[in-house]
C-alpha positions as CSV (number, residue, x, y, z in Angstrom):
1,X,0.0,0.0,0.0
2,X,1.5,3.5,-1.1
3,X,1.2,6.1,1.2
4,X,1.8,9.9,1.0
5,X,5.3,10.7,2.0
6,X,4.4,14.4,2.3
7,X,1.9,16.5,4.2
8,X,1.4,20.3,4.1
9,X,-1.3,21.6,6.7
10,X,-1.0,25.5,7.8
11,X,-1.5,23.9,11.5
12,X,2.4,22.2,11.1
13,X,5.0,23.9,11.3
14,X,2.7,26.5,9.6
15,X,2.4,24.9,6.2
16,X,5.9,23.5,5.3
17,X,6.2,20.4,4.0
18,X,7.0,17.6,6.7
19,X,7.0,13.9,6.0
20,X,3.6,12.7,6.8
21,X,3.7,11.2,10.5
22,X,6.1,13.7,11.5
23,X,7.0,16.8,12.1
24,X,10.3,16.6,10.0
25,X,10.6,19.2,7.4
26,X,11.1,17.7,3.9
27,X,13.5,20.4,3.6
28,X,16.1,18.9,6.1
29,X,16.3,16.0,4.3
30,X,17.5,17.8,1.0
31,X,19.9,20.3,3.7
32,X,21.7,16.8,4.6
33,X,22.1,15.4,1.7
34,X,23.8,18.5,0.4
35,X,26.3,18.9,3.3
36,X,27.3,15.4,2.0
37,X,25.2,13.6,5.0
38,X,24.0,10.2,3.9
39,X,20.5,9.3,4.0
40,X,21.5,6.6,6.9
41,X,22.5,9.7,8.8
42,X,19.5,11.4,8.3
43,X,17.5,8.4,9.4
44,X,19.6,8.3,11.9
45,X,19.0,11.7,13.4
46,X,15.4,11.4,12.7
47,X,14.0,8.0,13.4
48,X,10.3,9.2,13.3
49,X,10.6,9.4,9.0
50,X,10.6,6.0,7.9
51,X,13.0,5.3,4.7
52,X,10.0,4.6,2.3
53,X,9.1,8.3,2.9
54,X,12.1,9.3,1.9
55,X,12.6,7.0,-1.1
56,X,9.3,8.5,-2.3
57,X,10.2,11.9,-2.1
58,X,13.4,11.6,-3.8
59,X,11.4,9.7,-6.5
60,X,9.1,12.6,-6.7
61,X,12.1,14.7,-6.8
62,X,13.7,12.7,-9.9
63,X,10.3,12.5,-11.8
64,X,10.3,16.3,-11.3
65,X,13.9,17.0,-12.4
66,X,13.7,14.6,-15.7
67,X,10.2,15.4,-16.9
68,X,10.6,19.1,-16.3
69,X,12.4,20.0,-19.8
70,X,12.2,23.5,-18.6
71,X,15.2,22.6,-15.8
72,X,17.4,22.0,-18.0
């Protein structure tokens, strides 16, 4: 069963996007990843996001990235 790896409601964290369950902005996960943080690491700093959330939103990501023609 596929769940939906992101949630935006104005009553958490006033809107920004956290992985659903959570309050873990999807934003942190990118901000690791780009100080060269491993997604291990950022599992293992937030053990409330479980790793098919994240595997879903970096799917999204890529989806958006390659079909987006205007990117590149």
């Amino acid at each position: 069963m596929k769940t939906k790896a992101v949630t935006v409601n104005k009553d958490i964290l006033g809107g920004t996007p956290v992985f659903t369950g959570t309050r873990v902005p999807v934003q942190t996960l990118f901000d690791y990843l780009e100080g060269a943080y491993s997604i291990d690491d950022f599992l293992k700093s937030f053990p409330t996001v479980k790793k098919k959330l994240v595997v879903e939103v970096l799917h999204k990501a890529e989806k958006l990235v390659v079909l987006d023609e205007s990117i590149a």
